[in-house]
C-alpha positions in Angstrom: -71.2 36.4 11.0 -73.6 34.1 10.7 -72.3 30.2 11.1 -74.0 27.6 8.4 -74.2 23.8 9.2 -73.3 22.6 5.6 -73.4 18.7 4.8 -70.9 16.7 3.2 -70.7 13.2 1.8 -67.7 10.8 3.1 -65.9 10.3 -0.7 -67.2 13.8 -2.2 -65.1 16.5 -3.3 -64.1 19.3 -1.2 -63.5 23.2 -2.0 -62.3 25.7 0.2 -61.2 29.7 -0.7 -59.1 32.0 1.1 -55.5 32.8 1.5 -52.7 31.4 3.0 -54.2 28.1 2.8 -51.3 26.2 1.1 -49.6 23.6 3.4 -47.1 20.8 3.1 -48.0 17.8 2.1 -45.2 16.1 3.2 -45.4 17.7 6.7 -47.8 15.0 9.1 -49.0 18.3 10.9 -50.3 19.9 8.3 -53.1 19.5 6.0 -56.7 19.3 6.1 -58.6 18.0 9.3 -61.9 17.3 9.9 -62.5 17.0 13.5 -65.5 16.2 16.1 -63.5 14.6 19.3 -61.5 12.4 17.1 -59.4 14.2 13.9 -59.5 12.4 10.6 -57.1 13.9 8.5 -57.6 14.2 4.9 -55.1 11.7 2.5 -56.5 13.2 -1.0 -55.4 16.9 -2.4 -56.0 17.6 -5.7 -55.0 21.4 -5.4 -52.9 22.8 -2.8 -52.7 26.4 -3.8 -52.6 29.7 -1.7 -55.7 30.6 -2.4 -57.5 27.2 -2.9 -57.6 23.5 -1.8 -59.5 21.2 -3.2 -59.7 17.4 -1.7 -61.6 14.1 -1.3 -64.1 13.9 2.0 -62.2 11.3 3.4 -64.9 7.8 3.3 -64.3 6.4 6.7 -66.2 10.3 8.3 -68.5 8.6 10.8 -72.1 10.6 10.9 -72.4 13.3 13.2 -70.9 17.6 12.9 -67.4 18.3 12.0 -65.0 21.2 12.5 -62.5 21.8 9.6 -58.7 22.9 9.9 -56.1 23.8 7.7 -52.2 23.5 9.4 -49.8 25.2 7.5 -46.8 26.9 8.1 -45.4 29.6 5.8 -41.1 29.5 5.1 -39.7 28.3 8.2 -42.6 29.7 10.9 -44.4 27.3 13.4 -47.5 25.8 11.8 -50.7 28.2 12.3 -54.4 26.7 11.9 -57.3 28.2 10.8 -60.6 27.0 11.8 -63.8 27.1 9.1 -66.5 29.1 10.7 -69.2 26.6 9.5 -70.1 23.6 10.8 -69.7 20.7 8.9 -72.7 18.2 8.8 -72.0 13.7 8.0 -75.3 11.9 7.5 
């Protein structure tokens, strides 16, 4: 598979598809994290569903490449992460 370097703006929206992406919002280790040596972990989820999350960039993303995470634990299990294949690019 081939990895894309796609750019983001600090304060856009954010979509991602897939399964088993639903977390808990209430949970501090889980969620959505954008991460390059520091983690910045996102504060606004407009849609929290199985198959979709959608979310504000959080503003203060410093320039530079980011991996994205999504933490979530399903029922009672340890929290699992998935890791976006893409690279995520801050200008």
């Amino acid at each position: 598979m081939k990895r894309m370097f796609i750019l983001v703006t600090p304060g856009g929206m954010g979509r991602l598809t897939g399964y088993r992406l639903k977390f808990d919002p209430t949970d501090p280790n889980q969620g959505i994290f954008f991460i390059n040596g520091s983690t910045t972990q996102v504060d606004v989820v407009g849609k929290n569903n199985p198959s979709e999350l959608m979310f504000l960039v959080p503003a203060n993303l410093q320039p530079g490449a980011y991996s994205l995470e999504i933490r979530s634990a399903i029922g009672n299990s340890a929290v699992h992460t998935g890791l976006l294949a893409d690279v995520l690019g801050v200008s």
